[in-house]
N, C-alpha and C positions, 0 to 999 in steps of 0.2 A: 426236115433238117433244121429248120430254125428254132425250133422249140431246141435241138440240142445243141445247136451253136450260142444259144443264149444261156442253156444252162452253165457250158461249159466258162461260160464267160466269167461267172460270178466265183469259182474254184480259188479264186487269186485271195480271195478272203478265208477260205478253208485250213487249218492246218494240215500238215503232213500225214498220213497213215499209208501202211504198210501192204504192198499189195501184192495176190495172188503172182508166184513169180518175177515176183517186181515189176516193175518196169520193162529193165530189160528182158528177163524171159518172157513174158505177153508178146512183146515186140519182136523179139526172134521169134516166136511160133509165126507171125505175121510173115513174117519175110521166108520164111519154110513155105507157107500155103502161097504165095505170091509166086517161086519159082516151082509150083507144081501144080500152077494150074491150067485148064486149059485155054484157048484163045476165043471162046464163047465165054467162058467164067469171066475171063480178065475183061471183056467187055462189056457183061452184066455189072458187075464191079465196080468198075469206073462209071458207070451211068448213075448206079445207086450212091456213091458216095463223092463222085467228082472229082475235086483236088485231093482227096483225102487219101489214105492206101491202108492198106489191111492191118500193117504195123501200126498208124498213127491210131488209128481209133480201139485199136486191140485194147488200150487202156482206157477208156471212154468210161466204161459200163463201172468202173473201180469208180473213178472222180464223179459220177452221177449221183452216186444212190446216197451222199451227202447233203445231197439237195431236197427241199423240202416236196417235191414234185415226184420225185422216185424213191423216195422210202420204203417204200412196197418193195423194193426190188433186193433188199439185201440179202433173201433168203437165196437168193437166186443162187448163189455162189456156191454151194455145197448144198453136201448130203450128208446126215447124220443117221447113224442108224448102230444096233448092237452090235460088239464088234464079237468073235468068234463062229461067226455064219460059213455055214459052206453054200457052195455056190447057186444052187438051187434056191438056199432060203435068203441067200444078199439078196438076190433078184426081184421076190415075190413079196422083201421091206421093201426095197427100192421102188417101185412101178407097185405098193397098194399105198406109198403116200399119198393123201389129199392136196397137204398144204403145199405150195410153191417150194420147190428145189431147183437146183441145177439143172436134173435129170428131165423133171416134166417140163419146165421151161423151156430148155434145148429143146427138147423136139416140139413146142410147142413155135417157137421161133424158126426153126428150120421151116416149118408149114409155112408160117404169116409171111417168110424171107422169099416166097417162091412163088405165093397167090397174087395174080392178077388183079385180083378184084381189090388188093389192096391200094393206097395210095404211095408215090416213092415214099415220102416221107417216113411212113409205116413198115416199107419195105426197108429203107436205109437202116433205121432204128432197129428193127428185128436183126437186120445181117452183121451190125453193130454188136445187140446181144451174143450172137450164135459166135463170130469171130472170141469173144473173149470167155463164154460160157468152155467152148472146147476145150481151152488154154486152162481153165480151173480143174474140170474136172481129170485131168491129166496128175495136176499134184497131188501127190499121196493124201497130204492131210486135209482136204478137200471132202476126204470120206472118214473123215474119224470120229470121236466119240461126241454127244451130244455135252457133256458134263465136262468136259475140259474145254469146251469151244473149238474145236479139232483141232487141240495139241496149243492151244493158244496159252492153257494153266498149266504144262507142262514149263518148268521154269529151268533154263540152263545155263552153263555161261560156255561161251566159245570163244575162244583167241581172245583170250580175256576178259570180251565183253558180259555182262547178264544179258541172256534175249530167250527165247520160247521154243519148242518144237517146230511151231507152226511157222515165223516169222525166220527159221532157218532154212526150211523148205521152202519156204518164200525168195527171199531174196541174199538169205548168207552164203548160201553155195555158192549161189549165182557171182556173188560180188568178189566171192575170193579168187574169181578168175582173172578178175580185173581185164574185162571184155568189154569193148560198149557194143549195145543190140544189134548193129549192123555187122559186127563182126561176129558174135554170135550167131544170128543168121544165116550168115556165108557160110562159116566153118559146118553148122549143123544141116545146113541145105545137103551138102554131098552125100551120097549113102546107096546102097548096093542095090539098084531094079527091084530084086527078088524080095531084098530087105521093105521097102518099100510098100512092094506088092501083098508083102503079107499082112503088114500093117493093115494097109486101107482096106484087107479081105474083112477085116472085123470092122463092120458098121454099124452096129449096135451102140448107141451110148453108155445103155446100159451095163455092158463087158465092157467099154473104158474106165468107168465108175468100180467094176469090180479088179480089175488089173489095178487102180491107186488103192482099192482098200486092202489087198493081200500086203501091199507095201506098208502100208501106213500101221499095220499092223505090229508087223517088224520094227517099224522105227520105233511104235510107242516102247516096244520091247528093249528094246538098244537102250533107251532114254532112261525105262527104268534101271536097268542094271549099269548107266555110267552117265550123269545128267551131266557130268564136265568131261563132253568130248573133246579130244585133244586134236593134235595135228592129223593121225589116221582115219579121222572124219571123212575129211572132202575126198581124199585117191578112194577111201573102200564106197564110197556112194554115189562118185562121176559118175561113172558110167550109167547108173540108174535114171538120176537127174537128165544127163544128156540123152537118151533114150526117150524118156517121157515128152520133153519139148518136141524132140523129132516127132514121136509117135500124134502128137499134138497136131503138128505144123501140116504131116501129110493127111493125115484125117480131117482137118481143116479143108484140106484142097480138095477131096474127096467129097465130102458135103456140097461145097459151093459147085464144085462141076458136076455131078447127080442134079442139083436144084436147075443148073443155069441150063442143061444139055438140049 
């Protein structure tokens, strides 16, 4: 843990960049996976990370990979791959990359977040990856085209701003709710048993990855035929958005109570 409390130290000299979900949405999926997990999880949890909670360090692995020590790690964050795949053939781009992804990462970090043999520190830092890896691969443009930067050269303007595909799925949505993350949390915590239960039936990472690229699809689709979306933006894509964090927050909880059980 000191290697990352010293990393984090030095962030105050960084400029600003734009992250998966923002802020807040990382940190809402945090606080989703905190009220659904169990009372072995929340114990493992608190050992590996101490003062910290799920939500604060959600955004850790964003402000790390700045630093000259984790540069390796920016692939981490997504998956690029062709987009018109059906579902067979996502799969079998997805899981025959070599190079570091999201995808291999996650489940490479779920292992190292659970093995003994590792040390906490190793174990902290892993559960650290895994908490904000889930939260990534959730967002649609997480899975998008290799040649745009996923939706990043998609150029738009909304509510009169200029900003991108990517950096709307990021954190425009999120901000025009004008929520801060704990209240996002609570509200997106509540949600139907069955709702829930279906969710976490799919544990695969790899069908989370493909559930954001059928979307991400669509959006790039949207985008081409109207790059200045207007007010009917945010009502016709809530619910997608809000879905995703959930689906997020309780597959989060999921993982960590599977590993800690």
């Amino acid at each position: 843990m000191k290697k990352i409390v010293l990393a984090l130290a030095l962030l105050a000299a960084l400029p600003l960049r734009l992250w998966a979900w923002g802020m807040d949405g990382h940190r809402a999926i945090g606080i989703i996976a905190a009220h659904h997990l169990s009372e072995k999880a929340c114990r493992q949890v608190a050992a590996l990370l101490g003062t910290q909670t799920l939500a604060l360090v959600s955004t850790q692995p964003d402000e790390m990979r700045y630093l000259p020590e984790y540069k390796e790690t920016a692939p981490w964050h997504y998956v690029n791959t062709a987009m018109g795949l059906d579902h067979d053939q996502y799969l079998a781009a997805l899981k025959g990359q070599a190079n570091p992804n999201a995808y291999n990462v996650l489940v490479a970090k779920i292992k190292e977040m659970k093995d003994p043999a590792k040390t906490r520190e190793q174990r902290a830092e892993a559960l650290i990856f895994v908490v904000h890896i889930v939260g990534d691969v959730h967002q649609p443009m997480h899975t998008g085209r290799a040649e745009d930067k996923g939706g990043n050269d998609i150029k738009l303007t909304y509510r009169g701003k200029d900003t991108n595909l990517h950096s709307l799925w990021d954190s425009g949505l999120l901000d025009y709710q004008g929520l801060t993350y704990t209240e996002l949390g609570q509200q997106y915590s509540v949600l139907p048993e069955a709702q829930r239960k279906q969710w976490q039936a799919t544990a695969d990472p790899g069908e989370w990855l493909w559930e954001s690229y059928q979307e991400s699809g669509k959006l790039y689709a949207e985008a081409a035929q109207k790059p200045d979306p207007d007010y009917r933006y945010y009502p016709a894509h809530a619910d997608l958005m809000k879905q995703r964090i959930q689906q997020a927050g309780v597959r989060l909880a999921a993982v960590l109570n599977e590993a800690f059980k």
